[in-house]
C-alpha positions in Angstrom: -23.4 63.3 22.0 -24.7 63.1 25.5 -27.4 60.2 24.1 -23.7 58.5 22.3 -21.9 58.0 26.0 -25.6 56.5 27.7 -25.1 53.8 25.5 -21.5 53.5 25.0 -20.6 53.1 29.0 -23.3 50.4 29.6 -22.0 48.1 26.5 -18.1 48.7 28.2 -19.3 47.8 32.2 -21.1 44.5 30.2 -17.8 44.1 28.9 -16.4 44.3 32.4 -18.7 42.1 34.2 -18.8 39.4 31.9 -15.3 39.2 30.9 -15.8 38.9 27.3 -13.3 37.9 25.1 -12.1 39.8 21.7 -13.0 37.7 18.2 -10.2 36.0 16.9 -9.4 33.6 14.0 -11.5 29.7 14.5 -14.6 31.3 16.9 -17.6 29.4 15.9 -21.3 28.9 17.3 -22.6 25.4 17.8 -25.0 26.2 15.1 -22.3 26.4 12.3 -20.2 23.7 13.7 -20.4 20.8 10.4 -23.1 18.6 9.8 -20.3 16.1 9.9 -19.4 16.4 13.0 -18.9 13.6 14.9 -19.4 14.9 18.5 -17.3 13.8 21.4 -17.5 14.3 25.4 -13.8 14.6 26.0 -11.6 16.5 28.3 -8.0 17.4 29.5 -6.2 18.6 32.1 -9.0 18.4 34.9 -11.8 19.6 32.1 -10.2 22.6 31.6 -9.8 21.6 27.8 -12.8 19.9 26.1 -13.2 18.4 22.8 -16.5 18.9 21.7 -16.1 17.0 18.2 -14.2 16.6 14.9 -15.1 15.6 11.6 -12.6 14.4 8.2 -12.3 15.6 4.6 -12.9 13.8 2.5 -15.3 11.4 4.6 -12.9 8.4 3.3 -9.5 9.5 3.0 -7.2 7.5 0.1 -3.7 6.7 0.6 -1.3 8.6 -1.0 -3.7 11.7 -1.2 -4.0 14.8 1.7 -6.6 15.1 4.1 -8.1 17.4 6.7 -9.3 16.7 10.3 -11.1 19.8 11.8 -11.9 19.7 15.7 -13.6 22.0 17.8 -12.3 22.8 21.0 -14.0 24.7 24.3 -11.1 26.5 27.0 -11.8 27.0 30.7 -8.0 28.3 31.0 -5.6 28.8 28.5 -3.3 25.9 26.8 -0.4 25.7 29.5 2.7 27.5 27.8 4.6 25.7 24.8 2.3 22.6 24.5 1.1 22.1 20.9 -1.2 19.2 19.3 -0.2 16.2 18.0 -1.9 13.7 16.3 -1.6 10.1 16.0 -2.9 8.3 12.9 -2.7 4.5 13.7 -4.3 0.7 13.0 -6.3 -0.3 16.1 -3.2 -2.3 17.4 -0.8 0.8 17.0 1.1 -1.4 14.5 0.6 0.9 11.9 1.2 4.8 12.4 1.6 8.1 11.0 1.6 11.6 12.8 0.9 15.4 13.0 2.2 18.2 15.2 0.5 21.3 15.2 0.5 24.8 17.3 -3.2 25.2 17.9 -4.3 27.6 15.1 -0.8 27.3 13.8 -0.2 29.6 16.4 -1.9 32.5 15.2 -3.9 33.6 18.0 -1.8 34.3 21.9 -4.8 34.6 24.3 -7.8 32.1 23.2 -11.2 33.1 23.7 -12.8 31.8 26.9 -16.0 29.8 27.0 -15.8 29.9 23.6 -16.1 27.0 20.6 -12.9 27.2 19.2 -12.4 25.2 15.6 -9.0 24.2 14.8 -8.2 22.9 11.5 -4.9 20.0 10.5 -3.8 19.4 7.0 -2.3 16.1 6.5 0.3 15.7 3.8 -0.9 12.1 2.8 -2.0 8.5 4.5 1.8 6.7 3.8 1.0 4.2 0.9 2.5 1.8 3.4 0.0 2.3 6.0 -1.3 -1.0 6.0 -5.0 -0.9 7.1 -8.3 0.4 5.7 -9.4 1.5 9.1 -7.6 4.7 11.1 -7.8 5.4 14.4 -7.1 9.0 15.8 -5.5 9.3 18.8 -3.7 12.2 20.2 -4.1 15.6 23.0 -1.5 18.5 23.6 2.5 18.0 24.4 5.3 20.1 25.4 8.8 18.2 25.0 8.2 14.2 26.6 5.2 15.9 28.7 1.4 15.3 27.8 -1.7 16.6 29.6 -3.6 13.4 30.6 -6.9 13.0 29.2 -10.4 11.7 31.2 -9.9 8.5 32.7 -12.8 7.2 29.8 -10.9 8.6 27.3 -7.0 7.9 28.1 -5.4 5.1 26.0 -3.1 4.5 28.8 -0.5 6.7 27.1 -1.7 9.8 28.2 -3.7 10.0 24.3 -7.5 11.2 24.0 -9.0 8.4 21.9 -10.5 10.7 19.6 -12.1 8.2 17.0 -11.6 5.9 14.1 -13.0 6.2 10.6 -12.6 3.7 7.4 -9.9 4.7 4.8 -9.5 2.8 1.1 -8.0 -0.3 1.3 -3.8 -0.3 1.0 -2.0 -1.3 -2.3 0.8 -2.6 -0.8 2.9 -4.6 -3.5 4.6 -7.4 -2.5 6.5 -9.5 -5.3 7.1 -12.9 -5.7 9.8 -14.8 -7.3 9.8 -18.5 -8.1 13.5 -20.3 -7.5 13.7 -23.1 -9.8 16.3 -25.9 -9.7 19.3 -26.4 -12.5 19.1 -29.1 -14.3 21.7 -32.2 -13.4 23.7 -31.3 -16.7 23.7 -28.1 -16.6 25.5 -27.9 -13.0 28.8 -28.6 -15.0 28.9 -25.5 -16.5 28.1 -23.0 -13.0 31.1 -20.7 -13.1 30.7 -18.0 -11.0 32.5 -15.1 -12.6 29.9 -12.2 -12.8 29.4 -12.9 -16.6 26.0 -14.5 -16.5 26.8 -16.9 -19.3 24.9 -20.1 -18.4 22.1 -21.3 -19.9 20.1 -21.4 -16.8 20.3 -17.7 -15.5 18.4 -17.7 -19.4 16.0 -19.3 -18.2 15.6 -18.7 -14.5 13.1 -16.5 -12.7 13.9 -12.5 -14.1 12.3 -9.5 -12.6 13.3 -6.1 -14.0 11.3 -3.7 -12.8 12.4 -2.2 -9.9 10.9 0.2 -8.0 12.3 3.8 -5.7 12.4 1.9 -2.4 10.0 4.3 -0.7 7.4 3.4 -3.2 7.0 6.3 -4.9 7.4 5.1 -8.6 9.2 2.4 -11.0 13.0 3.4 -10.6 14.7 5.0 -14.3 17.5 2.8 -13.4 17.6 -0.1 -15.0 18.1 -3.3 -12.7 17.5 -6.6 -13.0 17.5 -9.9 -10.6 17.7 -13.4 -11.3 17.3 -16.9 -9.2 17.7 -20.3 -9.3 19.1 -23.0 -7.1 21.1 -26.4 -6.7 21.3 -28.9 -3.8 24.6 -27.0 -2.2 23.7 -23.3 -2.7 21.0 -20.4 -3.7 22.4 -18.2 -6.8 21.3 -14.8 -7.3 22.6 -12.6 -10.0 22.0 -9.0 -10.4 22.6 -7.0 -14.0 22.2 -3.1 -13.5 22.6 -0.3 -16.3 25.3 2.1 -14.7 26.8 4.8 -16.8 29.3 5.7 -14.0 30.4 2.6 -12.0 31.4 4.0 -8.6 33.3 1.8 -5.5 36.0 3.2 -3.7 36.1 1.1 -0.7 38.3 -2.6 -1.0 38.1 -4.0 2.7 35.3 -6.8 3.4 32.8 -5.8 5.4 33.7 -2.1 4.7 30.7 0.1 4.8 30.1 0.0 1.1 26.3 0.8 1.5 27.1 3.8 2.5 29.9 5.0 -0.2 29.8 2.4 -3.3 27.5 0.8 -5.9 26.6 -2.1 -4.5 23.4 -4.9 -5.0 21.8 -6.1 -1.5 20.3 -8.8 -0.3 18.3 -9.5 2.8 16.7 -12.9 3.3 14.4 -14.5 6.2 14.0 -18.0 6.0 11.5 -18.6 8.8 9.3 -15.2 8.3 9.9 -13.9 11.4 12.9 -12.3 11.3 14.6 -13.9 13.7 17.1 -14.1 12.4 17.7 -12.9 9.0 20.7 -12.0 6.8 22.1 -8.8 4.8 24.4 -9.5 2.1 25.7 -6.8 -0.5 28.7 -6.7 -2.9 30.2 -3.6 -4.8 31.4 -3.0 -8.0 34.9 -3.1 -6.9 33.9 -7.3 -5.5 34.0 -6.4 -2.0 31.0 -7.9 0.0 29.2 -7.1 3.5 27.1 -9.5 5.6 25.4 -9.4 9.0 22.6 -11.2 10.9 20.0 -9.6 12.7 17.2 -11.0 15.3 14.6 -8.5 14.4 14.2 -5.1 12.5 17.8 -4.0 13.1 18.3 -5.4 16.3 21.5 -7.6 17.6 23.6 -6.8 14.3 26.4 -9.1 14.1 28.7 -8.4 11.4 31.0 -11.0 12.6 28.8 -13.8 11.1 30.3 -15.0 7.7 27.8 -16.0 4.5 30.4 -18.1 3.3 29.0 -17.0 -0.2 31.3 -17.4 -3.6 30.7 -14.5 -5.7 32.0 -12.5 -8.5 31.1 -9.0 -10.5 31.8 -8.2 -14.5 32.4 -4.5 -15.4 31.1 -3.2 -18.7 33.0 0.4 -18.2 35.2 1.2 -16.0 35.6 1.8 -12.0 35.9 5.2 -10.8 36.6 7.4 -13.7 33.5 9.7 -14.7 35.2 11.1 -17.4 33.6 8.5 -19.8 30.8 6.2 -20.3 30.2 3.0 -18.4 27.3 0.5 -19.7 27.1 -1.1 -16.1 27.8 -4.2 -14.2 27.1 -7.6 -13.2 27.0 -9.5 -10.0 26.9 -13.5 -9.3 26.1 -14.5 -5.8 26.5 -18.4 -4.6 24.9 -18.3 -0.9 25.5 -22.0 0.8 22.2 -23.4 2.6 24.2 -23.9 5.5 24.7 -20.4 5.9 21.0 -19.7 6.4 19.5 -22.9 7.6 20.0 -26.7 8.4 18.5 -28.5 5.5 17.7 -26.8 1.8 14.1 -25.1 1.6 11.3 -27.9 0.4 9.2 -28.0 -2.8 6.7 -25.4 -1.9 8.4 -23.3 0.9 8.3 -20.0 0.7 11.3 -17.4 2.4 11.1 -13.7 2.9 13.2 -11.2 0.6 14.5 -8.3 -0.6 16.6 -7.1 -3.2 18.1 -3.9 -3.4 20.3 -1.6 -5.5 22.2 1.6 -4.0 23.6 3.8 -6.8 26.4 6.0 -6.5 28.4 8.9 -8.3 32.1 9.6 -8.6 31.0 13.4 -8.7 27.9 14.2 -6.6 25.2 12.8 -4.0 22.6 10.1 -5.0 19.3 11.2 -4.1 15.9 9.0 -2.7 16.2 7.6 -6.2 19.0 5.9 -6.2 18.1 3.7 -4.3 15.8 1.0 -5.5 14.1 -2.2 -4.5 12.7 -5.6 -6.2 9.4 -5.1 -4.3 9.2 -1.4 -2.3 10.3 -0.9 1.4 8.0 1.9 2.0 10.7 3.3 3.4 13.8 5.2 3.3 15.0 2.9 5.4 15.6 -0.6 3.3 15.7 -3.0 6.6 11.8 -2.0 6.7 11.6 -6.2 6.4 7.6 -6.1 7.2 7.5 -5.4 3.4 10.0 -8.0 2.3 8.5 -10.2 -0.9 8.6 -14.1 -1.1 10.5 -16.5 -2.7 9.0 -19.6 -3.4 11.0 -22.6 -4.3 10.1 -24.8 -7.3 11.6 -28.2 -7.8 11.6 -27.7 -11.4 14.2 -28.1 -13.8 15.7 -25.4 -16.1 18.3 -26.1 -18.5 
């Protein structure tokens, strides 16, 4: 027993003098630290946090699909109270970004291990399918509230960010849609009525896209919509035909918010391609219509700007009463050139677009998929206008 306590106190005083640390959760030598690791000379806060190197799974992350990014980490001092990581996923410019908080360890160890190689591991949900770039660049350090510790001066991005490193991805699938806007013929302009029915011969034979997609992305959209184009000398016609087995519009004022409350067809269209400016125009089932103008992604919104457009809707069921069946609902949209611009588009010229559908219920919420787009957003915000896809005008004839 005597021989037990010899050894016993000798191992505790080492303990003592050395200031050794308990195990936890992450504690790794240098020897079991990945073959992948990309090493780093990095620090924070005056070197008192180094990043010793990190390393992704899988080596070439795919959009759409989860990924890993495991760093190892060395502490003089312990992470000043309530920061956490963060990670920022971005194109070289920035342009382009994604992003991951994290308590270090998920918070599952209080009092980190001194001196020690710490490994610290972030699951990522999924690179956005919208993440436009087949190069990443990892960016980020630790952050309490609007407060980050700064990096090394060789480091810093400027933004107080540790540029950690950047790595190739798979190349984006981004789909952008075009639609060809061809011209009605001289005797067929006789017979343009707009009344929502979608009668004429040309909307037979114009430009028809049907598949629609969940704005976001995700998938092709169960609800059936379909959009239609052609053009004359004095305006651009759009018409919209949509499957709806409850037609739902409450609101009857112009310029209402119906996007927020009603069925209703959108259009947003940037002549120039730089979105300064370009126009929003909707109309409901019940014929009421919104339009604004914006100079840039939902900046200077002026709903006091007036399209001018002629338009009309057809009900196949009726408004507001869920009690029975609808079949859907028709819209015919007349937008004059001089609304948008000072002269008709060219043979050739090509203007930015989207076109949207919000559907709603008499008797409960719509959901992400009710709201659908020609050619995604990426987005459930549908003014994400980077996305927008092209009309190109023809000067072709159609009967």
């Amino acid at each position: 027993m005597k021989s037990f306590f010899r050894l016993l106190i000798p191992a505790a005083l080492c303990c003592l003098i050395f200031a050794c640390s308990p195990a936890h959760v992450g504690i790794v030598s240098e020897s079991e630290m990945s073959k992948l690791t990309v090493k780093t000379d990095m620090s924070f806060d005056d070197g008192k946090i180094e990043l010793l190197g990190y390393f992704v799974e899988p080596i070439k992350p795919r959009h759409g699909e989860p990924f890993k990014l495991t760093t190892y980490w060395r502490f003089k001092e312990q992470i000043p109270e309530g920061y956490e990581l963060f990670f920022h996923f971005e194109s070289e410019n920035g342009e382009e970004r994604f992003t991951k908080n994290q308590k270090f360890l998920d918070g599952a160890v209080k009092e980190l291990a001194l001196g020690k190689i710490i490994m610290n591991k972030t699951e990522i949900d999924k690179i956005p399918q919208s993440f436009d770039t087949d190069e990443m660049y990892i960016r980020g350090g630790f952050f309490k509230d609007k407060d980050r510790l700064a990096p090394d001066a060789k480091s810093n991005d400027g933004k107080n960010r540790m540029n950690i490193g950047h790595l190739k991805i798979t190349k984006p699938n981004i789909k952008r849609k075009s639609m060809d806007v061809f011209v009605i013929a001289g005797n067929s302009r006789d017979q343009t009525k707009i009344d929502g029915v979608l009668r004429e011969s040309y909307w037979q034979n114009a430009s028809r896209d049907d598949k629609f997609w969940v704005s976001d992305g995700s998938a092709l959209s169960k609800a059936e919509t379909a959009v239609m184009t052609v053009m004359d000398h004095n305006y651009l016609y759009v018409a919209f035909d949509v499957k709806d087995t409850d037609i739902h519009a409450e609101l009857k004022e112009n310029d209402a918010p119906i996007y927020d409350h009603d069925d209703v067809v959108e259009i947003f269209i940037d002549p120039t391609g730089t979105a300064d400016p370009y126009y929003e125009i909707q109309v409901s089932a019940a014929g009421v219509k919104f339009d604004s103008r914006f100079n840039g992604r939902r900046k200077n919104r002026t709903d006091s700007w007036d399209s001018g457009i002629k338009y009309a809707v057809n009900l196949n069921g009726t408004l507001n009463d869920p009690s029975d069946e609808d079949m859907g609902w028709s819209a015919e949209i007349a937008i004059p050139w001089k609304s948008l611009v000072q002269t008709p588009p060219k043979d050739g010229d090509t203007w930015k677009v989207f076109f949207h559908r919000i559907n709603r219920y008499s008797n409960k919420k719509s959901t992400s998929e009710d709201f659908t787009s020609w050619t995604p957003a990426y987005s459930g915000d549908l003014h994400n206008i980077k996305f927008m896809g092209n009309l190109v005008f023809v000067y072709e004839e159609i009967l």
